[in-house]
N, C-alpha and C positions, 0 to 999 in steps of 0.2 A: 225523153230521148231513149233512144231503142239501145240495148249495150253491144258496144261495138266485137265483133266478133276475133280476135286476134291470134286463133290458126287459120282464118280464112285470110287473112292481111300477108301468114306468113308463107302461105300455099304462093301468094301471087309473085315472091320474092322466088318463089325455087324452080329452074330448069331455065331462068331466062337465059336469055341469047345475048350474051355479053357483046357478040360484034353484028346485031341487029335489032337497036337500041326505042327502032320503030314497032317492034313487035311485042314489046313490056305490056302490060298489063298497067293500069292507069296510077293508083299505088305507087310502083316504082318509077314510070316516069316522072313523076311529080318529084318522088323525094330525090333523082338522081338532080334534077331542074334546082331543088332547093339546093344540093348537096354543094353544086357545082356555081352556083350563085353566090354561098359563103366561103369559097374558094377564091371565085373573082375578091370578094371583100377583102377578104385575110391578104391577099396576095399587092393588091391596094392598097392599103393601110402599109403593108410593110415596106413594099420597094416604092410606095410614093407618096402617101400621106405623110408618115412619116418624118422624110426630109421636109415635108412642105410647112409640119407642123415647128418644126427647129427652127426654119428660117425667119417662118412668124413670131416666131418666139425671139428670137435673134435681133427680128425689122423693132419688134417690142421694146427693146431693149435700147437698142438705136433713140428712136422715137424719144423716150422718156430722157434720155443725156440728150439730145438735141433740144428737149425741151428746158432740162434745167443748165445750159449752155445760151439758149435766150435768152431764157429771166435773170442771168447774171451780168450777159451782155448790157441785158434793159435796164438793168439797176444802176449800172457802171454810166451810160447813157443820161439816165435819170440825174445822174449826181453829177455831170460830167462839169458843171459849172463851180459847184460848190466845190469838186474836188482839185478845179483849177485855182480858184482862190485861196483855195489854202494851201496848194504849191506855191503861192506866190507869197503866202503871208510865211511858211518854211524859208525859202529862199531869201525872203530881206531879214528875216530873223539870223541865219547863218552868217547874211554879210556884214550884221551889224554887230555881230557875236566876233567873226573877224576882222573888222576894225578894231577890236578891241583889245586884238593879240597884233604885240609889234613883229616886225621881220627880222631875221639874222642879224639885219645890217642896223637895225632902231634898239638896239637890247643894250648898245652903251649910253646911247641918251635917257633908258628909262631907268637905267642903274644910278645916271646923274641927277632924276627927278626922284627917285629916290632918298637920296644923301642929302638933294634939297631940300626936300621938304621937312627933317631932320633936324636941317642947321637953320632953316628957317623960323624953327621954333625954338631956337637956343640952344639943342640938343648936344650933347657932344658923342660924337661917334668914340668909343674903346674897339669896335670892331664893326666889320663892315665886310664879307669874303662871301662870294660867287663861290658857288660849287660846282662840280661838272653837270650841266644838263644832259638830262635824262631825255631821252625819244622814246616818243609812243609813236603809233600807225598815226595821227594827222599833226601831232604839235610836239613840240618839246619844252620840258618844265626845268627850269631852273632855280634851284635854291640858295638862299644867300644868309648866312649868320650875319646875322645885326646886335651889337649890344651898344644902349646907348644909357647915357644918365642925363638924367635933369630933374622938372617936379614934376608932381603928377598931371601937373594941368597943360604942361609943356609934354608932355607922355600922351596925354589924352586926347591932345591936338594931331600929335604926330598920327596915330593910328586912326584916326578921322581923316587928315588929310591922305593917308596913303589907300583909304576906302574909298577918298572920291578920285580917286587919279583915274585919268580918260581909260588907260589900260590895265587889265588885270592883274592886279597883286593881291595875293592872301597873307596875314600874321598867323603862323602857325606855333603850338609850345610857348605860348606865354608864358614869361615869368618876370614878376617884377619884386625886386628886393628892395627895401629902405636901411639906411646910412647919413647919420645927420641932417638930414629932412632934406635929402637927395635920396634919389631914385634911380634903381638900376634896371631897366629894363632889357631880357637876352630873348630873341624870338627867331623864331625860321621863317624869313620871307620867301614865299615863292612866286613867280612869274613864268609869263607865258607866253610864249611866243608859234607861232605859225610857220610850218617847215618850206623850202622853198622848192623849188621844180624838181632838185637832182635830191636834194632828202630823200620827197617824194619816190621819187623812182627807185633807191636804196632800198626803202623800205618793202617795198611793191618784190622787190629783186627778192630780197631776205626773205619774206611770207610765202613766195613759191618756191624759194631753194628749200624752205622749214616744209612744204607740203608734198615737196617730192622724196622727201628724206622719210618722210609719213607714212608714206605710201610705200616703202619700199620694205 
């Protein structure tokens, strides 16, 4: 290749006729055609590819939470059956868990199935006292000193029998003392009972007057 001569390149750049753009010499029309073509580019890119490339980016973004927005949907879908049986199998576990706490109004009869079951085995009550129940957010628990004597097999019956009674009772702080082949047994029984509509609502009352006190 011949070497290019580059004061002859630059001769063709000088005296032109800035506003008769026709009269340039080949050289300069080319580079002003190139000049003016990366002009359009640049100017492209900026005020319009630009935003065009964000929104893509954006639609991008979209797209992919839309997508993991279905496969969660589909999963939930997928499972919708299993997940209804075992609401169902929750739901009669609760009602069977609540059958098993008496109401307000059933908390003297369990106090008398109690003492029965006691005297049933020969037991002799020295004490027997309810304490004030305690409220939680869905039940309330009541505790009761029990001190009773007898033997140990009349001991061992009792706390058997008060294990199978239909409704909730725990023996808490066991203690058992011997005394001429008697037996003193002093324990904390507690029970449990299930709050009724207006508890309910007390409670519910109390937990937002507590969150707005919170918050303040």
């Amino acid at each position: 290749m011949k070497n290019i001569d580059l004061s002859q390149l630059g001769r063709q750049f000088r005296g032109v006729n800035t506003r008769d753009p026709g009269s340039w010499p080949l050289i300069p029309r080319v580079s002003a055609v190139l000049g003016l073509f990366a002009a359009i580019i640049l100017a492209g890119w900026y005020f319009y590819w630009t935003g065009q490339i964000q929104a893509l980016e954006a639609d991008r973004a979209e797209e992919l939470k839309l997508k993991e927005q279905y496969q969660s949907k589909l999963r939930q879908a997928i499972n919708l059956d299993i997940l209804k049986k075992q609401k169902e199998e929750v739901s009669t576990y609760v009602q069977a868990l609540e059958k098993q706490l008496p109401s307000k109004a059933e908390m003297d009869a369990l106090l008398s199935d109690i003492n029965t079951a006691g005297l049933g085995r020969g037991l002799q009550f020295e004490l027997f006292k309810p304490g004030a129940a305690s409220v939680k957010e869905y039940y309330a628990e009541l505790p009761i000193e029990i001190r009773v004597v007898g033997s140990y097999h009349e001991i061992g019956a009792f706390v058997s029998d008060i294990a199978n009674l239909p409704r909730i009772v725990t023996l808490n702080n066991l203690k058992i003392t011997s005394n001429n082949n008697r037996q003193t047994l002093v324990a904390e029984a507690r029970t449990f009972r299930y709050l009724d509509a207006a508890e309910v609502e007390a409670q519910r009352s109390a937990r937002a007057e507590k969150g707005k006190k919170g918050t303040k």
